[in-house]
C-alpha positions as CSV (number, residue, x, y, z in Angstrom):
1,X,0.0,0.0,0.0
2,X,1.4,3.6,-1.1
3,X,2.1,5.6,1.6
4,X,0.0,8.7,2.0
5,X,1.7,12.1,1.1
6,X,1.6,14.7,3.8
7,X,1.0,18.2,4.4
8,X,1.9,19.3,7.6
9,X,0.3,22.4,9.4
10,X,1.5,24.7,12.1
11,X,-1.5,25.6,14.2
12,X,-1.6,28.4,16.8
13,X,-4.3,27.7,19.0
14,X,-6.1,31.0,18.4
15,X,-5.3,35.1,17.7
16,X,-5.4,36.8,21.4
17,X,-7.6,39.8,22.1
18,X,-5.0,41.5,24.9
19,X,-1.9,42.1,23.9
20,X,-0.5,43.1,27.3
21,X,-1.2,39.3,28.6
22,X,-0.1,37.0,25.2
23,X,4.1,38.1,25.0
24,X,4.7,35.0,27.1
25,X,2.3,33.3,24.1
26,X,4.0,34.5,21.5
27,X,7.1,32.5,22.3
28,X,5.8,29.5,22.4
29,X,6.1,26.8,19.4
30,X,2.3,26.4,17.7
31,X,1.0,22.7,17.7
32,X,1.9,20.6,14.6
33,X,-0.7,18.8,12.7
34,X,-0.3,16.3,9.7
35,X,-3.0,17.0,7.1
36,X,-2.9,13.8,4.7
37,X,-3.4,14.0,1.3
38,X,-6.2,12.1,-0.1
39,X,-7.3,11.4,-3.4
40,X,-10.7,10.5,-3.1
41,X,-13.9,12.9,-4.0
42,X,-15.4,14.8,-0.7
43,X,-19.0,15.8,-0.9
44,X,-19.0,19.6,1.1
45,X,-22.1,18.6,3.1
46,X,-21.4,19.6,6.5
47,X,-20.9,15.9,7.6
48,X,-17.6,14.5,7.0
49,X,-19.1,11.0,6.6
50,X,-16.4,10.2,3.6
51,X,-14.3,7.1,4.2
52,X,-11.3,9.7,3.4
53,X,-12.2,11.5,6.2
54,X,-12.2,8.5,8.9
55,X,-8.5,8.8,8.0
56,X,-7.5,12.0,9.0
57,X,-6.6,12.4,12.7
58,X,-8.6,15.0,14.7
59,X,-6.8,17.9,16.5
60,X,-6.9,18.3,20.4
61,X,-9.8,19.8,21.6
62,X,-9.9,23.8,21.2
63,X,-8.8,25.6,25.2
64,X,-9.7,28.8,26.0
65,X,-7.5,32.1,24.2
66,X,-6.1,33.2,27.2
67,X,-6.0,30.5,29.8
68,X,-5.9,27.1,28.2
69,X,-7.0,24.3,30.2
70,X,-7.5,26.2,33.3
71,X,-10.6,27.6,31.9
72,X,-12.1,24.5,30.1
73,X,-14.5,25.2,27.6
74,X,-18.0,24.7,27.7
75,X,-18.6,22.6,25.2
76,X,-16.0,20.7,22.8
77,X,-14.7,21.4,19.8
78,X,-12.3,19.3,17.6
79,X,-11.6,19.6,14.4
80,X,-9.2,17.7,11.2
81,X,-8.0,18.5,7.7
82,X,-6.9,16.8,4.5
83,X,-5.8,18.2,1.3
84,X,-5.6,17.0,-2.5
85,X,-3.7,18.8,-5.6
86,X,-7.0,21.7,-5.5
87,X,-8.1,22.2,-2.1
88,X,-7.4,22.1,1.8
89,X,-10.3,20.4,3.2
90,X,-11.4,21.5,7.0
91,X,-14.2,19.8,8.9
92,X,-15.2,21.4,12.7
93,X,-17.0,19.7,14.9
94,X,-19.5,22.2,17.3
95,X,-21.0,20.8,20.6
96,X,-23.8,23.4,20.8
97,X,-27.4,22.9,22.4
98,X,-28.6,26.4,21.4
99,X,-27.7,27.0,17.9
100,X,-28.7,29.8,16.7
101,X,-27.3,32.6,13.9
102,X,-28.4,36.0,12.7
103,X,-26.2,37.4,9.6
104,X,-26.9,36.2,6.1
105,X,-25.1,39.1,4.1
106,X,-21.5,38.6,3.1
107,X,-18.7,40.2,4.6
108,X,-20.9,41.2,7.8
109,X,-19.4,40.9,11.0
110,X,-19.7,37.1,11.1
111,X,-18.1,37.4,14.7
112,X,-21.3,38.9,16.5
113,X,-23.0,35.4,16.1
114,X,-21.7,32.1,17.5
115,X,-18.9,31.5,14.4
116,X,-15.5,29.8,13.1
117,X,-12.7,31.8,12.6
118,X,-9.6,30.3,10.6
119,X,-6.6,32.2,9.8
120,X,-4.4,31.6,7.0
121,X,-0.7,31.9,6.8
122,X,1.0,30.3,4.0
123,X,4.5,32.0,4.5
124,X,4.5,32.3,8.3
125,X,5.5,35.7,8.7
126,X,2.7,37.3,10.2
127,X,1.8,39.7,7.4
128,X,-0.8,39.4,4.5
129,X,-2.6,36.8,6.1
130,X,-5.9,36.0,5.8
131,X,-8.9,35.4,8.1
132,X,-12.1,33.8,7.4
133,X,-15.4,33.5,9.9
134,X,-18.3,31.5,9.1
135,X,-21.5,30.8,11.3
136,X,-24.5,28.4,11.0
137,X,-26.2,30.3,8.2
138,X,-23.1,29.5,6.3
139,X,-22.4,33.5,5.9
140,X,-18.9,34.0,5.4
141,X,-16.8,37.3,5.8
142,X,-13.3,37.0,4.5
143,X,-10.8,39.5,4.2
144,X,-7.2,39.5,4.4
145,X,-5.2,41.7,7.1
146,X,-2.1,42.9,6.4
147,X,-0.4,43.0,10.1
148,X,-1.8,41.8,13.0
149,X,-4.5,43.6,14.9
150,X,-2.6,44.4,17.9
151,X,0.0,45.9,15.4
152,X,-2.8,48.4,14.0
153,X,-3.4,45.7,10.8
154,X,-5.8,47.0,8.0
155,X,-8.6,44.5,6.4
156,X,-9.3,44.5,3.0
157,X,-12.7,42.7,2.8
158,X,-13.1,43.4,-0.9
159,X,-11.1,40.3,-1.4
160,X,-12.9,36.9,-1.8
161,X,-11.6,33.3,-1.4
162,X,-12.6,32.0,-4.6
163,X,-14.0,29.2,-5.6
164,X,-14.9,28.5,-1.7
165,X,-17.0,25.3,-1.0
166,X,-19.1,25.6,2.2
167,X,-21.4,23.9,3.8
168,X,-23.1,23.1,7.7
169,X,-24.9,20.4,9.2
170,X,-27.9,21.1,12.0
171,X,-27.5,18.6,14.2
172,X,-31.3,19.6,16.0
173,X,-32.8,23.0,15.0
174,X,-31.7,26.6,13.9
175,X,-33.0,29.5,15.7
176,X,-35.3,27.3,18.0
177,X,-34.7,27.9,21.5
178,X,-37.9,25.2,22.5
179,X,-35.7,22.5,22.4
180,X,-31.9,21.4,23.0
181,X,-29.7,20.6,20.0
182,X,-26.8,18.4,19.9
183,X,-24.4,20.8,17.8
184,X,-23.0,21.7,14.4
185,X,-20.6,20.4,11.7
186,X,-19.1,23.2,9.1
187,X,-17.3,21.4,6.0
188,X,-14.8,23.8,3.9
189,X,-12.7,23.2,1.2
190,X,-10.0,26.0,0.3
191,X,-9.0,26.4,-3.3
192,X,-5.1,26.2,-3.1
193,X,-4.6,28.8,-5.8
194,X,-7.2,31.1,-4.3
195,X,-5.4,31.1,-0.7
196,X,-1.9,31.5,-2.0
197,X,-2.6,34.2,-4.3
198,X,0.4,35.4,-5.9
199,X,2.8,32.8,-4.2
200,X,3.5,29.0,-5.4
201,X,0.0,27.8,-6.3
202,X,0.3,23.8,-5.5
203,X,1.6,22.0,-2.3
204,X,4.6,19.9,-2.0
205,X,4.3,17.4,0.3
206,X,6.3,18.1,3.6
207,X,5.0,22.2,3.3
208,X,4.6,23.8,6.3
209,X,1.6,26.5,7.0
210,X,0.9,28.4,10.5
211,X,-2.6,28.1,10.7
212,X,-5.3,29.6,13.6
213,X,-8.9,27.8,14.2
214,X,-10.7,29.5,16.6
215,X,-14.3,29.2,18.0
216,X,-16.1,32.2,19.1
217,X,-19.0,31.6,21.7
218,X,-21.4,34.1,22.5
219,X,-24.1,34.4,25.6
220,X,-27.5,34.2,25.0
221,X,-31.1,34.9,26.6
222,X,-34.5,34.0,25.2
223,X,-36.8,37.3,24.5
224,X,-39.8,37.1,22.9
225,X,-38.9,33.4,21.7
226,X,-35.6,34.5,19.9
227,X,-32.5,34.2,20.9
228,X,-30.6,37.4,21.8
229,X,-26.8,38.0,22.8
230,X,-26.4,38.8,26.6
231,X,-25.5,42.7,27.7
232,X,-23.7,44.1,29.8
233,X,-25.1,47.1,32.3
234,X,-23.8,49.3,29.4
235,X,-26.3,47.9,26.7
236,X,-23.9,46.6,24.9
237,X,-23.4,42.7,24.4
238,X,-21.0,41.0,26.5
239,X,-17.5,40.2,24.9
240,X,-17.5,36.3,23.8
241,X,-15.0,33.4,25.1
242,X,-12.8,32.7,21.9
243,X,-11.7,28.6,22.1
């Protein structure tokens, strides 16, 4: 039996909101993940259910941004990759029982729902990367960002990731705070060429990317039989927990 290429992936666990409490994180090596390279067809369904992807490992469960496992999550979140001559394939796994989303139109601010956020780096040097959110409507704002935020980086949402497949599986009901759902899958596959732009457009096997997933998870109350983010005394909704 051949064996499988590889593609292995540097993965930070997430991008840090307070720059005054990460310089310790900076320094620390990012977790290395093996994405294999498979050369079967995936279905973007939301459900991973492929044979090819029952042989690609999953990643360690997503911590908290700023204190890891002392602040467990809430609920889990895992998630795997593979990759083929066109596309890097990503599937996340949500445990969710409240799903719920509110933005349909592109390039909204994804982030004011419960949402995905990956962040691309194909060179690792911090600069022109770009960063992509995605909640259970499937509505997608990607941009890229040409420094980091806590450097004073600039989006450019203009720019599109093309040829983007998407897709997320319900596991219960969207929007439906009467009952309890079990949680959500999202299924993406990259187009190679669209996410390294100007650079190399094809992976060799043994490439290295820095990569970010990170899960943003919102509070919620039920008004009116909807579900509405949390606020603060100020009015304004509470800041989320980023896994």
């Amino acid at each position: 039996m051949k064996t499988p290429s590889l593609f292995c992936l540097c993965l930070a666990s997430v991008f840090a909101a307070q720059a005054q409490e990460i310089d310790s994180k900076l320094l620390q090596s990012p977790r290395i993940y093996t994405a294999k390279k498979t050369t079967g067809t995936i279905t973007i369904d939301g459900k991973a259910d492929e044979a090819q992807w029952g042989r690609a490992d999953w990643t360690v469960g997503y911590t908290d941004i700023m204190y890891g496992e002392e602040k467990p999550a809430a609920y889990a979140t895992r998630s795997k990759m593979l990759w083929d001559d066109t596309n890097v394939y990503l599937y996340v796994e949500f445990e969710e029982p409240h799903i719920w989303a509110t933005l349909k139109e592109h390039d909204s601010s994804v982030f004011q729902d419960n949402a995905l956020e990956v962040f691309f780096d194909p060179d690792d040097d911090t600069h022109n990367y770009i960063e992509f959110q995605i909640n259970a409507f499937t509505t997608v704002w990607d941009l890229i960002m040409d420094l980091p935020h806590r450097n004073g980086g600039r989006s450019l949402s203009d720019w599109d990731i093309k040829g983007l497949q998407k897709a997320v599986y319900i596991d219960g009901t969207l929007n439906n705070p009467a009952d309890e759902d079990r949680g959500w899958g999202i299924e993406l596959a990259f187009p190679i060429k669209s996410i390294l732009g100007g650079r190399r457009g094809v992976i060799k096997p043994g490439d290295y990317w820095r990569m970010n997933l990170s899960r943003v998870q919102r509070e919620t109350e039920v008004q009116d039989g909807q579900y509405r983010r949390k606020t603060g005394s100020n009015g304004r909704p509470l800041s989320p927990d980023y896994w």
